[in-house]
Backbone of each chain as ProteinMPNN parsed JSONL, in Angstrom:
{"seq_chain_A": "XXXXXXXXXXXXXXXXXXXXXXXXXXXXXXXXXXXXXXXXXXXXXXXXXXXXXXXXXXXXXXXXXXXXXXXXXXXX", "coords_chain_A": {"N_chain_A": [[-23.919, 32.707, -0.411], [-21.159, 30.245, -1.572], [-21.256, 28.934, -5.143], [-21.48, 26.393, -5.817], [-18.791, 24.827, -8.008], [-19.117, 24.099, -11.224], [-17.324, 22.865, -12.882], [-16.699, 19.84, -14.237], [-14.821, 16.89, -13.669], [-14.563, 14.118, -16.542], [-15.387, 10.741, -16.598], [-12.772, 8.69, -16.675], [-12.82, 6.165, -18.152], [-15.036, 6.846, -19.695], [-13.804, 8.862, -21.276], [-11.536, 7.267, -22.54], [-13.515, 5.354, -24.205], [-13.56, 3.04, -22.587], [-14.341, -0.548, -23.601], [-14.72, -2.916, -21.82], [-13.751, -3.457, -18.384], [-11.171, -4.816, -17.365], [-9.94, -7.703, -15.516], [-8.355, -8.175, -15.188], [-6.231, -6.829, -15.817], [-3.938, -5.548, -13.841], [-2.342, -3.204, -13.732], [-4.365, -1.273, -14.224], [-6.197, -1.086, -11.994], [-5.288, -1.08, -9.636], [-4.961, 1.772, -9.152], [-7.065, 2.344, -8.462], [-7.786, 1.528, -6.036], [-7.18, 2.042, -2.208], [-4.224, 2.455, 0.288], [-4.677, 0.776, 1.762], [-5.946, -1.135, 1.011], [-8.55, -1.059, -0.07], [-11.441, -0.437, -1.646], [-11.516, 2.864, -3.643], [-13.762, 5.687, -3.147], [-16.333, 6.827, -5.686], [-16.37, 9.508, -5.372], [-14.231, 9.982, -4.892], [-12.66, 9.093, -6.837], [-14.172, 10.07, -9.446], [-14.79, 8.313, -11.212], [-17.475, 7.626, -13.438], [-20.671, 6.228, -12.701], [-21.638, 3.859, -13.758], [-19.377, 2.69, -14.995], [-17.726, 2.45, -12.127], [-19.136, 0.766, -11.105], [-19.375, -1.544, -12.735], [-15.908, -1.642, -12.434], [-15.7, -2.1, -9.618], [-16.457, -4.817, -9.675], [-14.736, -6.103, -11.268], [-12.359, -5.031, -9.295], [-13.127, -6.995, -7.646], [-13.288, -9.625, -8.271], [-10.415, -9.901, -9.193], [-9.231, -9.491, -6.873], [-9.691, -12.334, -5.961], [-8.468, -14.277, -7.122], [-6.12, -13.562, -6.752], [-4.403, -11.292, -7.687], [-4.454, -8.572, -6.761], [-4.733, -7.366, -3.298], [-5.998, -7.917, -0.5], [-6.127, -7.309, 1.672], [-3.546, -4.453, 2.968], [-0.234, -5.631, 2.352], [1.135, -4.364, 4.955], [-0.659, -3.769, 6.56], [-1.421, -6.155, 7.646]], "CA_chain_A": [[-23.564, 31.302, -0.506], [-20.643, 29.715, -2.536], [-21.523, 28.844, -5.678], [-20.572, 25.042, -6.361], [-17.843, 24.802, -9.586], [-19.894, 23.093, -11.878], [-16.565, 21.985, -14.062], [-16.791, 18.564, -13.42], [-13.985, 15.948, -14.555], [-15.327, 13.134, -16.717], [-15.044, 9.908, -15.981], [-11.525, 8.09, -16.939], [-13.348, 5.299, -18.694], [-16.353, 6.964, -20.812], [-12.993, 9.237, -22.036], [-11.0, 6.335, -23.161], [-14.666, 4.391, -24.113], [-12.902, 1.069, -22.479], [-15.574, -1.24, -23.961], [-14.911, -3.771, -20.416], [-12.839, -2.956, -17.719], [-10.893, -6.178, -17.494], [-10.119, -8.056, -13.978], [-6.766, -9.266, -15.074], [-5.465, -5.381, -15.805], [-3.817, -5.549, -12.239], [-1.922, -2.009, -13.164], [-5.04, -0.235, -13.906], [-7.004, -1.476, -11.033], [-4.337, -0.816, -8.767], [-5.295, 2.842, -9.012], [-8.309, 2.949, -8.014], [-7.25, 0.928, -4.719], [-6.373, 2.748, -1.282], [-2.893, 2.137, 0.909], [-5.741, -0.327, 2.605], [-6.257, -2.508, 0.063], [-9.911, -0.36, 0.007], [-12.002, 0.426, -2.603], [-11.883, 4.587, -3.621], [-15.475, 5.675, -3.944], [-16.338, 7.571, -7.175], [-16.498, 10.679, -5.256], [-13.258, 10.935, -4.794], [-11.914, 9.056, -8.073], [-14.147, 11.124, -10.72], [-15.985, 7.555, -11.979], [-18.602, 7.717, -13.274], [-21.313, 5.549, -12.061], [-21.888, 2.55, -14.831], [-18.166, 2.689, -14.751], [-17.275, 2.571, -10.894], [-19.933, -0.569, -11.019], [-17.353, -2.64, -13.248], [-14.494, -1.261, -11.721], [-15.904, -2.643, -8.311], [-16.848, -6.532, -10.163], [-13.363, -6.328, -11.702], [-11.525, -5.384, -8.606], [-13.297, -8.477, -6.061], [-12.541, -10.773, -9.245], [-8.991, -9.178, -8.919], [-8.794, -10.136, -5.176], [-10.143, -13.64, -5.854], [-7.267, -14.68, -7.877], [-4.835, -13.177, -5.565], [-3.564, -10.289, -8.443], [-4.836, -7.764, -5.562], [-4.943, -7.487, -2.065], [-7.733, -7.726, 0.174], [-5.659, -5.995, 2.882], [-2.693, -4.51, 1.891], [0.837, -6.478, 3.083], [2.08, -3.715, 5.733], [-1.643, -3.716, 7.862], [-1.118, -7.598, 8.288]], "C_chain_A": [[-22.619, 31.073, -1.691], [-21.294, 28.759, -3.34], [-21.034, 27.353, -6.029], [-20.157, 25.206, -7.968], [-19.096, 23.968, -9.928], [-18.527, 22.434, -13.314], [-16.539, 20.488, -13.201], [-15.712, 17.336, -14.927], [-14.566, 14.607, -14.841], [-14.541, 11.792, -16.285], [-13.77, 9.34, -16.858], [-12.007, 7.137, -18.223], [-13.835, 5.302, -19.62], [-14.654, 7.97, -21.801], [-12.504, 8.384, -23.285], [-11.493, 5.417, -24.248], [-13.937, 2.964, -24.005], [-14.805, 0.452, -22.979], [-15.707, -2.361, -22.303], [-13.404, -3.838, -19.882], [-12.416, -4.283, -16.993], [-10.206, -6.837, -15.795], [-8.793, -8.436, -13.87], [-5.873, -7.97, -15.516], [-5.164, -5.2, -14.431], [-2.941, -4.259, -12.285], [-3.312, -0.714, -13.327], [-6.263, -0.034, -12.832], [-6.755, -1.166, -9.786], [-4.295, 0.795, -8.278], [-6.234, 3.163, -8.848], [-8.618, 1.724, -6.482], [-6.793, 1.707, -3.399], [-4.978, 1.907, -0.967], [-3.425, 0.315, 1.618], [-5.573, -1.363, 1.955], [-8.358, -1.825, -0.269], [-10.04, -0.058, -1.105], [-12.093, 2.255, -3.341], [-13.09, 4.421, -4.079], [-15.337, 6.662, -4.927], [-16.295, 8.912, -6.847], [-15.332, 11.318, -5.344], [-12.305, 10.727, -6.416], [-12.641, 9.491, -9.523], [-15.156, 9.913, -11.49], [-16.588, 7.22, -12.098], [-19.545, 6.208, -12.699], [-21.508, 3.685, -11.976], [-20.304, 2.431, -14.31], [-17.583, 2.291, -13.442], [-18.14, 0.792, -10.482], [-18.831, -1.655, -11.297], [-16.31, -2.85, -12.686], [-14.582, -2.295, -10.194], [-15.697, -4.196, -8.432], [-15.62, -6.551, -10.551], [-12.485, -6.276, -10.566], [-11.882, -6.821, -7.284], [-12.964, -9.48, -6.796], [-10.751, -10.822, -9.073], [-8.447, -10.13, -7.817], [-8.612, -11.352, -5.105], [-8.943, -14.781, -6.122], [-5.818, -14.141, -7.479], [-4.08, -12.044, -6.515], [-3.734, -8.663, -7.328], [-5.085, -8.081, -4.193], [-6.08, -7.615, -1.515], [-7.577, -6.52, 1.202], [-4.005, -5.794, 2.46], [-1.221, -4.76, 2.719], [1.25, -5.342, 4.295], [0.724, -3.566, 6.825], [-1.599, -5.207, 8.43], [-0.444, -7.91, 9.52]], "O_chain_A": [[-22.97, 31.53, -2.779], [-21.877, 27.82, -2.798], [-19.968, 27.331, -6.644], [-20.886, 25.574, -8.889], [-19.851, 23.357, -9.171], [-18.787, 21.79, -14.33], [-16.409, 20.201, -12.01], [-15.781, 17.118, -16.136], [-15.013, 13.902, -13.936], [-13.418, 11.739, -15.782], [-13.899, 9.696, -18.03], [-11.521, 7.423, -19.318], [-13.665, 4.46, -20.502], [-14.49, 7.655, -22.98], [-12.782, 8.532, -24.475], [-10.76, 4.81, -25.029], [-13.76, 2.094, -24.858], [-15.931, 0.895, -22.752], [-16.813, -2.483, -21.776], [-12.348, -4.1, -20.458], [-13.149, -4.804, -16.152], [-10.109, -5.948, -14.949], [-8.187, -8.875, -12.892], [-4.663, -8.194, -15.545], [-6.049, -4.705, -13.733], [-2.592, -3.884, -11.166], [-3.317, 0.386, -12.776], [-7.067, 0.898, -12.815], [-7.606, -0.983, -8.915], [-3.727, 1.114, -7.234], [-6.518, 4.346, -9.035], [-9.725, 1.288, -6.165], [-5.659, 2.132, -3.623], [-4.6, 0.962, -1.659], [-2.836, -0.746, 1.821], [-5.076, -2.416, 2.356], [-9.186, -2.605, -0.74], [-9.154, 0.496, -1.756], [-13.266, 2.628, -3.385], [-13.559, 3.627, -4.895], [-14.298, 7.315, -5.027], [-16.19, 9.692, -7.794], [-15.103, 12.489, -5.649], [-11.614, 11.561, -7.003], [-12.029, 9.372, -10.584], [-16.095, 10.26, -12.206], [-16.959, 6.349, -11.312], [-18.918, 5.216, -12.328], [-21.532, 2.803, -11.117], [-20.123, 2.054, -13.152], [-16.632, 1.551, -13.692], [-17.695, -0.073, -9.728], [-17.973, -2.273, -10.667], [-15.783, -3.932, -12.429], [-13.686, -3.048, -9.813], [-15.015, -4.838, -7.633], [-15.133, -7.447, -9.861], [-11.722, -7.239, -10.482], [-11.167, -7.348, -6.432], [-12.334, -10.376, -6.235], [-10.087, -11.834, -8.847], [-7.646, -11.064, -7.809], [-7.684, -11.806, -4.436], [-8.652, -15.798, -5.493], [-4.705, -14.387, -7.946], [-2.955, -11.81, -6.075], [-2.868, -7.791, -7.411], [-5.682, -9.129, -3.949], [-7.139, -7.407, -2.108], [-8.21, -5.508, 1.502], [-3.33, -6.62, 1.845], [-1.06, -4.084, 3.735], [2.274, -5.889, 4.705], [1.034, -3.24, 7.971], [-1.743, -5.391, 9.639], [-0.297, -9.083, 9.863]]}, "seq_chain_B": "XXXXXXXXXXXXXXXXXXXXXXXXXXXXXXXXXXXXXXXXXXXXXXXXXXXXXXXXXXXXXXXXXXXXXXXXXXXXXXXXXXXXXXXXXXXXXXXXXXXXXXXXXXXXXXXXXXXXXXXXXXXXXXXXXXX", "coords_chain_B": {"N_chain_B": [[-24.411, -22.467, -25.886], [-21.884, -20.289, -24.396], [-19.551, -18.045, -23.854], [-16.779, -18.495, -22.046], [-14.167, -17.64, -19.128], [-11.696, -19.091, -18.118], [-9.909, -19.17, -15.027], [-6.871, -20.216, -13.736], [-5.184, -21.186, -10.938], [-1.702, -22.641, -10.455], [0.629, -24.303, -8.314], [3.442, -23.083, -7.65], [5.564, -24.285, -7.0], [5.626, -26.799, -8.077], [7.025, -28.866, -10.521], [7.982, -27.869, -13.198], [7.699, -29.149, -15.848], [5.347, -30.808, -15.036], [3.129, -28.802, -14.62], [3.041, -28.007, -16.482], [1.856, -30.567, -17.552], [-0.419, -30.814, -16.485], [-2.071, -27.984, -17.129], [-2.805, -28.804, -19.889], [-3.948, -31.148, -19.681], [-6.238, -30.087, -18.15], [-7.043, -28.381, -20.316], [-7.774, -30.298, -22.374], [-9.681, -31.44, -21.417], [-11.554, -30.21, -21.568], [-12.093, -29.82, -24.137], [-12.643, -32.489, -24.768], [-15.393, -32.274, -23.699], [-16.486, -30.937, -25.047], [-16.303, -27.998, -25.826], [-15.343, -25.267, -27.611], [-13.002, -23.203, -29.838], [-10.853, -22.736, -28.504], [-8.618, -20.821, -25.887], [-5.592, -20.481, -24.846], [-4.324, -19.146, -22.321], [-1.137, -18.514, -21.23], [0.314, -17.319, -18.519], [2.46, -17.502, -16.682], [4.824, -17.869, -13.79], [3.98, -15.552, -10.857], [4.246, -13.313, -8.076], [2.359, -13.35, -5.676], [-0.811, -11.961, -4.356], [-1.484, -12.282, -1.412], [-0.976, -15.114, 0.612], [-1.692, -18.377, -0.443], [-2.806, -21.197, 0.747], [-0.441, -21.334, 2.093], [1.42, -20.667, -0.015], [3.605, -18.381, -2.149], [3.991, -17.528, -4.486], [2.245, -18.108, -7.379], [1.714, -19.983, -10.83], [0.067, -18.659, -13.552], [-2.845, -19.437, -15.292], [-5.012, -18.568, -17.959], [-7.936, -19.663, -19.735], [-10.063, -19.74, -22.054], [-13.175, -20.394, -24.032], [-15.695, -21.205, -25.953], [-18.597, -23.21, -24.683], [-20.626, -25.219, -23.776], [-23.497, -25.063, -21.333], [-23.336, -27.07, -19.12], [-20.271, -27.302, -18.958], [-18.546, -25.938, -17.044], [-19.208, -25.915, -14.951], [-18.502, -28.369, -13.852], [-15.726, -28.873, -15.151], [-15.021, -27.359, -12.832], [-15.222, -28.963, -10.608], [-13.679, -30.723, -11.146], [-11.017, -29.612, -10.405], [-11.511, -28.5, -8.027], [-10.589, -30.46, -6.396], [-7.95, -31.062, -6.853], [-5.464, -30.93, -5.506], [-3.018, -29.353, -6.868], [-3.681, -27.33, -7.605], [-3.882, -23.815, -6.837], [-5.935, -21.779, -6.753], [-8.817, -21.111, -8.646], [-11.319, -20.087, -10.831], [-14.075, -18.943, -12.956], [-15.76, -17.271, -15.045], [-17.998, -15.71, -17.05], [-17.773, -14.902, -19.79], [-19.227, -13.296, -21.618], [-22.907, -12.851, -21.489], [-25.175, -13.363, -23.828], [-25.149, -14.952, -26.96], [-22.641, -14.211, -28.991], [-21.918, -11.815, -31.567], [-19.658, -12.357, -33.897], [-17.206, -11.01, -35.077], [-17.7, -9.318, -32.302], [-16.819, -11.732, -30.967], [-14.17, -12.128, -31.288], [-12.994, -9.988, -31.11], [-13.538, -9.84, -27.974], [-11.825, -11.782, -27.077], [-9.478, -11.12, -27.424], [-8.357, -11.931, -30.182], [-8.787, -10.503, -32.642], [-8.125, -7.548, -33.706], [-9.072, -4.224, -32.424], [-11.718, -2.718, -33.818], [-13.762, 0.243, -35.237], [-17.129, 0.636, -33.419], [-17.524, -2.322, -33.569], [-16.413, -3.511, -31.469], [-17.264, -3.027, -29.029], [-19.93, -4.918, -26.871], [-22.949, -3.591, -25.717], [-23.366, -1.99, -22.915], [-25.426, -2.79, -21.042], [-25.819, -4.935, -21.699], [-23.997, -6.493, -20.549], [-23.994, -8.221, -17.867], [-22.184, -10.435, -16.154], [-22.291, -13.343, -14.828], [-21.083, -14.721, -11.798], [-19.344, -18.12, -11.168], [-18.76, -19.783, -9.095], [-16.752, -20.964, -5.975]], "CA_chain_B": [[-22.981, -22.713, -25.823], [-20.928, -19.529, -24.181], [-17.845, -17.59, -23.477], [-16.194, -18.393, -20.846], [-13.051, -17.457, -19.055], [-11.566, -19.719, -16.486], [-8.528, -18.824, -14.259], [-6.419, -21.594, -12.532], [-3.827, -21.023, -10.027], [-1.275, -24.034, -10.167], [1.383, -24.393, -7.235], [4.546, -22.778, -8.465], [6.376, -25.276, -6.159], [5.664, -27.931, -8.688], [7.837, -29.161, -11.872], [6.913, -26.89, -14.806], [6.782, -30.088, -17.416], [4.038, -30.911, -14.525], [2.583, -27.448, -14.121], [2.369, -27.541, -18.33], [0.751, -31.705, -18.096], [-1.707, -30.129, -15.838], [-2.887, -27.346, -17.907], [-2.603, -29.813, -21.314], [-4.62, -32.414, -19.316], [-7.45, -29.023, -18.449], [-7.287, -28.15, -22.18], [-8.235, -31.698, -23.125], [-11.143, -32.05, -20.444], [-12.474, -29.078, -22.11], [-12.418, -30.296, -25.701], [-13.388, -33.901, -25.009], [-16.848, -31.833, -23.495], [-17.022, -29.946, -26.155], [-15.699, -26.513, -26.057], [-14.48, -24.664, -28.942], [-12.172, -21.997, -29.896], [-10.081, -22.516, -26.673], [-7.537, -20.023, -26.563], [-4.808, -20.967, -23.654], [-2.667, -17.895, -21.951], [-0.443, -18.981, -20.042], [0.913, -15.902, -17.882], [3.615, -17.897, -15.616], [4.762, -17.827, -12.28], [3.989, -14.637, -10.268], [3.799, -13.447, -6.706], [0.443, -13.723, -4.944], [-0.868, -10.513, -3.679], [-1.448, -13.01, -0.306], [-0.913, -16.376, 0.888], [-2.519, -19.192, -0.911], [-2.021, -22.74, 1.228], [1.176, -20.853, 2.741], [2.428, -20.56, -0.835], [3.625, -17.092, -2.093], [3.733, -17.783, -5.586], [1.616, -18.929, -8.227], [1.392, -20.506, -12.017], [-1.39, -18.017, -13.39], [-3.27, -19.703, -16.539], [-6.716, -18.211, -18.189], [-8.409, -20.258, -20.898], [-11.192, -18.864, -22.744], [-13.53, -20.777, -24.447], [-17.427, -21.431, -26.229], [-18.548, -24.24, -24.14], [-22.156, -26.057, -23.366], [-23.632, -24.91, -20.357], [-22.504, -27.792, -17.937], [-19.065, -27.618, -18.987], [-17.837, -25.021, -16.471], [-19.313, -26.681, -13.694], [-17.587, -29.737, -14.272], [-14.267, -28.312, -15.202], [-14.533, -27.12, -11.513], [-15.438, -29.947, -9.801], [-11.902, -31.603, -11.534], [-10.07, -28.389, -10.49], [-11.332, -28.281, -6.508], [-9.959, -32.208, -5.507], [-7.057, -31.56, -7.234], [-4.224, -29.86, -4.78], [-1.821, -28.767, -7.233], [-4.689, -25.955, -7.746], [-4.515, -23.227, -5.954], [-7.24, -21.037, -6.831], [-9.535, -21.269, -10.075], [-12.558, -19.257, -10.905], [-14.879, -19.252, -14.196], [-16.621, -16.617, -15.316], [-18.947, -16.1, -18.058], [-17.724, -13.469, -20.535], [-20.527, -12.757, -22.013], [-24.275, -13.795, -21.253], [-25.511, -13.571, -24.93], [-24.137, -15.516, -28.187], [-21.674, -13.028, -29.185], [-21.551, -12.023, -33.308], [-18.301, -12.945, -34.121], [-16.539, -10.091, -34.57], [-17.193, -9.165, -30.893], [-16.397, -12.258, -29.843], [-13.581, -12.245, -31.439], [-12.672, -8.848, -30.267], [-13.4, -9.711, -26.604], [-10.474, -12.895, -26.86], [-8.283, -10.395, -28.035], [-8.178, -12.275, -31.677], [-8.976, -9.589, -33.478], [-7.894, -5.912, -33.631], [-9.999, -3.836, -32.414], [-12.695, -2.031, -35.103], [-14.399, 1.067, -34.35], [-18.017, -0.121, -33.568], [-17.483, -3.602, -33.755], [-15.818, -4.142, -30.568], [-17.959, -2.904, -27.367], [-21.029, -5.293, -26.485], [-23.545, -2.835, -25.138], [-23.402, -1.936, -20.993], [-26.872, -3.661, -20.081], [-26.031, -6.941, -21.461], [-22.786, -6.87, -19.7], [-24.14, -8.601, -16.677], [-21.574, -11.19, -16.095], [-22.302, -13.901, -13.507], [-19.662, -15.74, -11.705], [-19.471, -19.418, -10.788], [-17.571, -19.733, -7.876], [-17.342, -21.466, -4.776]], "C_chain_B": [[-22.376, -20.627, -25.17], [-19.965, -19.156, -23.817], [-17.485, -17.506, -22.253], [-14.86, -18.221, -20.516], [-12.578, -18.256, -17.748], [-10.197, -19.19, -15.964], [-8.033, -19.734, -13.247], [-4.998, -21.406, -12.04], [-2.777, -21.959, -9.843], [-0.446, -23.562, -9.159], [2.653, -24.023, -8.07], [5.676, -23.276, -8.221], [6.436, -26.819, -7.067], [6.239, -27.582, -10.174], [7.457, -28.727, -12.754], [6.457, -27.813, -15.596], [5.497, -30.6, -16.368], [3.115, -29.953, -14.621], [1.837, -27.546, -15.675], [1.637, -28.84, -18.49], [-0.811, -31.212, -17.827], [-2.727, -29.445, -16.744], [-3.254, -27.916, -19.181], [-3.753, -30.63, -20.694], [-6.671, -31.276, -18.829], [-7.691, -28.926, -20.001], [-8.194, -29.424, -22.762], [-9.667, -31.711, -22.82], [-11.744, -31.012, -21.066], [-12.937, -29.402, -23.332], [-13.087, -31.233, -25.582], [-14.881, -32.883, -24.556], [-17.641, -31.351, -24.314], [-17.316, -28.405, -26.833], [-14.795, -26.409, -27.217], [-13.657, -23.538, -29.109], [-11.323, -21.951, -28.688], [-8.783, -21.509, -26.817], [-6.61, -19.897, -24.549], [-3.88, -19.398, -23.351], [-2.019, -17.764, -20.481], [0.631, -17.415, -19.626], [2.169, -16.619, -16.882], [3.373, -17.778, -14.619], [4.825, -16.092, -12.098], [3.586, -14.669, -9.118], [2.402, -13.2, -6.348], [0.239, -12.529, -4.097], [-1.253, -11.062, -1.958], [-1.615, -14.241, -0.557], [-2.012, -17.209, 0.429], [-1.971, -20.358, -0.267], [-0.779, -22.615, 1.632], [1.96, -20.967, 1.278], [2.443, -19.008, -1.386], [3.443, -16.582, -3.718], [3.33, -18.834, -6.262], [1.415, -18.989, -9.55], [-0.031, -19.72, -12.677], [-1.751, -18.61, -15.326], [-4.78, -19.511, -16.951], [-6.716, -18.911, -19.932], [-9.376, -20.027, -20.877], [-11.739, -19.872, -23.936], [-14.855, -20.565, -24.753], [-17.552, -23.094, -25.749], [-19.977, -24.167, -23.918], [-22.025, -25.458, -21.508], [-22.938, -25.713, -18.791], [-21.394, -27.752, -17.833], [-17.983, -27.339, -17.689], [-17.508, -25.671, -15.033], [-17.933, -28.019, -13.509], [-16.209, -29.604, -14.552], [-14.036, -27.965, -13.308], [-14.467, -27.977, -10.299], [-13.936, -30.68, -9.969], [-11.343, -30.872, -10.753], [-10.032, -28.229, -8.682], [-10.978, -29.578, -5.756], [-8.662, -31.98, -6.373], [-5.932, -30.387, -6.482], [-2.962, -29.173, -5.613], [-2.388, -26.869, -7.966], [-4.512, -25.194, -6.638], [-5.78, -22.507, -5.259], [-7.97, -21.225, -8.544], [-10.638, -20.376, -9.519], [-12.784, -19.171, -12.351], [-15.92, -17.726, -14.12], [-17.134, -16.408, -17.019], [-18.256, -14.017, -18.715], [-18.808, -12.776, -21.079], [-21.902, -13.514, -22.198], [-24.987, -14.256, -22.261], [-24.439, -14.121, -25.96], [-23.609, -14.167, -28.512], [-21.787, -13.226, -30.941], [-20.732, -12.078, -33.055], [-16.917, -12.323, -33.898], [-16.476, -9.853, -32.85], [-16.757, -9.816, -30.43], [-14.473, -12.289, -29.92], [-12.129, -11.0, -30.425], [-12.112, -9.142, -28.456], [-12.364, -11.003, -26.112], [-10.071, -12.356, -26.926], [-8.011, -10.946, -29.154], [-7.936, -11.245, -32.37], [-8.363, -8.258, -32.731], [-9.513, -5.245, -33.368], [-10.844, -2.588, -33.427], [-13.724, -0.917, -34.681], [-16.321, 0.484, -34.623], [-18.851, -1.459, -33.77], [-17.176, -4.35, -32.304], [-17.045, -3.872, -28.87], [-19.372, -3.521, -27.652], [-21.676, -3.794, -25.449], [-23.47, -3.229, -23.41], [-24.184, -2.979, -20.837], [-26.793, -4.605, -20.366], [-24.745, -7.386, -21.173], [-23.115, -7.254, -18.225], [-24.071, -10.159, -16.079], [-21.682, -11.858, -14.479], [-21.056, -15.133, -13.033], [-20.401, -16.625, -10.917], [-18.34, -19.862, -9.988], [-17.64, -20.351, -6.703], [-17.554, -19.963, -3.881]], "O_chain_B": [[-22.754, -19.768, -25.967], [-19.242, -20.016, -23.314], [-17.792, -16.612, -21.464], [-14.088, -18.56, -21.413], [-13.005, -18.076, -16.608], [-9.426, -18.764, -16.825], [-8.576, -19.996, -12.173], [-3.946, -21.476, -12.676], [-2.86, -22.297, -8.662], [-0.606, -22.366, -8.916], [2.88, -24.634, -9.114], [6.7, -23.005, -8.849], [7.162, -27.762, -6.753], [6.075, -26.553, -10.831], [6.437, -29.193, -13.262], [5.334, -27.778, -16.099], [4.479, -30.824, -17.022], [1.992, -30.443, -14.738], [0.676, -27.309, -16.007], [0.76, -28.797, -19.353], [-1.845, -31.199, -18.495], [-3.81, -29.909, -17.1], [-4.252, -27.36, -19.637], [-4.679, -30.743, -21.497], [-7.813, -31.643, -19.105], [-8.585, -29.488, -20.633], [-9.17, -29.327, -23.505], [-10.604, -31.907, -23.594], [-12.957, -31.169, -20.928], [-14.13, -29.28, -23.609], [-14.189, -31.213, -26.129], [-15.582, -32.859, -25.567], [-18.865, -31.274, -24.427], [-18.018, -27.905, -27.713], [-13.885, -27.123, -27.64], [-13.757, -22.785, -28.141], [-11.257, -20.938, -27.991], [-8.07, -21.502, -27.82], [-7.013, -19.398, -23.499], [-3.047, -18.821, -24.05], [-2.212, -17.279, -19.366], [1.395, -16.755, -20.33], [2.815, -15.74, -16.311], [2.244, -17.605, -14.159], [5.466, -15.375, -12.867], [2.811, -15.539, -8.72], [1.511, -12.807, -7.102], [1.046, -12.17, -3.239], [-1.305, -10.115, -1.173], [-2.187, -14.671, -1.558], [-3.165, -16.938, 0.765], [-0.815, -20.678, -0.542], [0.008, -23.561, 1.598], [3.128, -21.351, 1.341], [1.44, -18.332, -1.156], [2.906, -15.536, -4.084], [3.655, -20.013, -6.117], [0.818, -17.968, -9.89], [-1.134, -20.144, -12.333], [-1.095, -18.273, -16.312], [-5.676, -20.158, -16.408], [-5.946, -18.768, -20.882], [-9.948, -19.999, -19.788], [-10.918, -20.208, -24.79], [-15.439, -19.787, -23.999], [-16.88, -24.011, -26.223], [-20.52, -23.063, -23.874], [-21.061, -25.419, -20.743], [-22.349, -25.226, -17.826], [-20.978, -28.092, -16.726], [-17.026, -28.032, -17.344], [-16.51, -25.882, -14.343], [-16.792, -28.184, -13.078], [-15.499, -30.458, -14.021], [-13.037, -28.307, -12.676], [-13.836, -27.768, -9.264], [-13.241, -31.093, -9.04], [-10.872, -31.645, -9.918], [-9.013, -27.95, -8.05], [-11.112, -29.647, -4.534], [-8.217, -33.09, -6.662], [-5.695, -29.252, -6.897], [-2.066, -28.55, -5.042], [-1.851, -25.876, -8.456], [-4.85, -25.617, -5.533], [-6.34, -22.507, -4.163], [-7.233, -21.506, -9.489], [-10.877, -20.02, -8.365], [-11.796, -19.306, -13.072], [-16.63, -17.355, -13.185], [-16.6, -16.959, -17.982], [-18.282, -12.839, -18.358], [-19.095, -11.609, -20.813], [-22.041, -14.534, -22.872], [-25.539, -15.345, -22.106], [-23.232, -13.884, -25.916], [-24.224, -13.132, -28.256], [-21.764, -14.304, -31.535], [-20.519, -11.893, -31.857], [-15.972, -12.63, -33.171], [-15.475, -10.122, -32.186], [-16.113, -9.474, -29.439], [-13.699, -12.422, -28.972], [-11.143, -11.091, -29.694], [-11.057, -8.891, -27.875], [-12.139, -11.187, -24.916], [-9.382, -12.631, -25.944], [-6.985, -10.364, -29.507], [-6.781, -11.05, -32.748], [-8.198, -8.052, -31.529], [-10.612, -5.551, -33.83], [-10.249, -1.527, -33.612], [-14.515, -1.192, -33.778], [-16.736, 0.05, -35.698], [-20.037, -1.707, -33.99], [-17.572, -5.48, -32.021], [-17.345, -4.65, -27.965], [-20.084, -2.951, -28.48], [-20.984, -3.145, -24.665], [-23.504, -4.326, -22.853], [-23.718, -4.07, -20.509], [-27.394, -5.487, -19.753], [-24.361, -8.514, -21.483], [-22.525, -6.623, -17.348], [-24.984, -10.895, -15.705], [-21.382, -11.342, -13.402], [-20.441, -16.004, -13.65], [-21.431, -16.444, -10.267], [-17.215, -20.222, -10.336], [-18.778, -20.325, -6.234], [-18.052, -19.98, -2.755]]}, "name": "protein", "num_of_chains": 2, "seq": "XXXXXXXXXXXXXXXXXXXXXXXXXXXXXXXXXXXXXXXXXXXXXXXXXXXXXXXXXXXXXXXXXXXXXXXXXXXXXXXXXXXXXXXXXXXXXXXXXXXXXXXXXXXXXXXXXXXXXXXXXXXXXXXXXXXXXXXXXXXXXXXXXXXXXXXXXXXXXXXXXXXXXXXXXXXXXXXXXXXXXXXXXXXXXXXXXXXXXXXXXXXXXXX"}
């Protein structure tokens, strides 16, 4: 049986220690967004858990205020 | 009394010295209530990541204040009969009185200080007031 890597990349966030991952940062929010207008889940973007929580409350605040999509202008 | 952050969408179709009575005439309704430290940032016109009332762009202004519990409410009640709004939303920066430094910190006032600036995770559990 392959051995799962155990290097594991930390999270973006706890690196940086953002103290609050802000709703009105519409370029760093924007990266953790699909083509969709979709959420990425943490599996594939690396953050961590606490982190990916925020990220989630920051990007539907995001949406609310129209600085993000819901769906993204070319599936319309 | 806490920190709140409101966000109000004006119509970018309307007369800026209107667009700026507007937000002047919010500012006020906030003080006469009894909010303090108000700190106005006005971001301008930008495009709308979708259609608001068939408009494409919008007036984006966040004011941040220490305000009495009812205030917020009530700021929103002005804010949803008045059409030159597009969108608004209020949220509560932080659930506990903030020491000073942080709060200061979390306006952006202050520079940030190592150990001074991050409110702990678990009492980051910011509720929004929203329709």
């Amino acid at each position: 049986m392959r051995e799962r890597s155990s290097r594991h990349k930390p999270c973006r966030f706890c690196e940086d220690k953002t103290p609050y991952i802000d709703y009105k940062d519409e370029r760093t929010l924007r990266r953790y967004i699909a083509d969709r207008g979709k959420i990425i889940p943490r599996r594939m973007s690396g953050v961590c858990e606490r982190h990916q929580r925020q990220l989630t409350h920051a990007i539907k605040r995001s949406r609310h205020i129209a600085l993000l999509p819901f769906l993204s202008e070319a599936l319309k | 009394m806490r920190t709140y952050e409101t966000t109000i969408i004006l119509d970018a179709q309307l007369e800026e010295e209107m667009r700026d009575a507007r937000v002047e005439r919010y500012a006020q309704f906030l003080t006469d209530g009894g909010a303090t430290e108000m700190t106005i940032d006005r971001r301008g016109t930008r495009r709308l990541a979708y259609l608001i009332n068939k408009r494409d762009q919008g007036d984006y202004t966040f004011l941040r204040y220490i305000a009495p519990e009812p205030l917020p409410a009530d700021l929103e009640r002005e804010t949803r009969i008045d059409e030159a709004v597009l969108r608004f939303m209020t949220i509560l920066l932080h659930p506990r009185p903030l020491a000073e430094t942080e709060r200061l910190a979390l306006m952006g006032l202050a520079p940030k200080a190592d150990g001074v600036v991050a409110p702990s995770d678990d009492d980051r559990d910011d509720d929004e007031e929203d329709e």
